[in-house]
N, C-alpha and C positions, 0 to 999 in steps of 0.2 A: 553507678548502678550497672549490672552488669544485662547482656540482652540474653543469656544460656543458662538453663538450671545444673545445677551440680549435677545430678545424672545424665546429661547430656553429651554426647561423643561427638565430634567431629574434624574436620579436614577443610583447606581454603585454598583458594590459589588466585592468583593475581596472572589477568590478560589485560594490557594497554593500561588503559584508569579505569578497570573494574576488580574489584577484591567479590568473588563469589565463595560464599561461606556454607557447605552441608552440613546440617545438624543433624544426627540421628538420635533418635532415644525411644526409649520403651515404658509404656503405663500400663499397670496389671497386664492382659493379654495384648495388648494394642501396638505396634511398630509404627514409627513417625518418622518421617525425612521432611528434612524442609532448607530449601533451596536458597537463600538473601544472595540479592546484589546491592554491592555498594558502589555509588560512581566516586573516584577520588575527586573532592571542590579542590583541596588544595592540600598546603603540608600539615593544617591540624583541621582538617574537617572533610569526613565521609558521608554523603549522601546514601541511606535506604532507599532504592528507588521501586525495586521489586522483590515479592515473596512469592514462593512458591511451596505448596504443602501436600505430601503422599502421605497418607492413614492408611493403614490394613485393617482394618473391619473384616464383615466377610467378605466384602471386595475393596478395591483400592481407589481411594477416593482422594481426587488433585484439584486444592483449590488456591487460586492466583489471586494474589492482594499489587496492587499498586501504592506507591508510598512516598513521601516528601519529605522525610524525616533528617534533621542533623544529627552528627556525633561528633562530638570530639574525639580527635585521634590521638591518641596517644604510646608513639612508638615503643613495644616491647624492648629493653634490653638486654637478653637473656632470653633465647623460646629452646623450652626442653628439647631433646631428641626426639624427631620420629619415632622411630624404636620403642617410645612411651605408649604410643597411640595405640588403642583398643581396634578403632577402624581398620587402620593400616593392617593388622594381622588377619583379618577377615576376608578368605578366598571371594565371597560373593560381592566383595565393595569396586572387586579388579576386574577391567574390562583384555585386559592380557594376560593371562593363565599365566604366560612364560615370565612376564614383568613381574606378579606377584610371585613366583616359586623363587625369581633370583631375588627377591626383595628379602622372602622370608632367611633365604641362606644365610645372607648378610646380618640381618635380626639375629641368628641362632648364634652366631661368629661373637655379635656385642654383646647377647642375651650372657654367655659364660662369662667374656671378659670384665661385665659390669658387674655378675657374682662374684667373682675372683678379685675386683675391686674391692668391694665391698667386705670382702672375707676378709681382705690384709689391712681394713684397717681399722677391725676390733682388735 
């Protein structure tokens, strides 16, 4: 069972034994972010320990869940390229103007190369 709906975007990064995971997605007019922490227990098992939830209504409403939840971990073998991510290309996701313009460069560099891939091998 998975914990993200299919319209759901996001991005994760790992500090010390925490995996903190952002989820963005959108319902009819409505923007959602919502923030999980997981504490690492060990090599197959992630604790949910906190949620955090931004809704855009007419105003921006952030509500904090605490949580004691197991998962089993189960290591990807295989994680697509960045480059994929819908996130990642979104000037307002980056807290450094300059980080995300040399990011996109690079993007625009793979963006052809993976077309030109792609073209030579129909």
């Amino acid at each position: 069972m998975g914990l993200f709906s299919v319209g759901d975007y996001g991005l994760y990064e790992v500090k010390n034994d925490t995996i903190i995971v952002e989820v963005y997605s959108t319902w009819q007019y409505v923007w959602d972010m919502e923030r999980w922490f997981f504490k690492v227990d060990d090599m197959e098992h992630i604790r949910l320990v906190k949620r955090k939830r931004w809704a855009l209504y007419d105003v921006i409403v952030m509500k904090e869940y605490e949580h004691n939840d197991v998962f089993n971990f189960i290591p990807a073998k295989n994680l697509p390229s960045t480059y994929y991510s819908y996130c990642k290309r979104q000037k307002w996701l980056w807290e450094d103007k300059e980080a995300w313009e040399k990011w996109m460069k690079e993007y625009k560099v793979w963006k052809k190369w993976n077309k030109e891939k792609h073209k030579n091998m129909q």
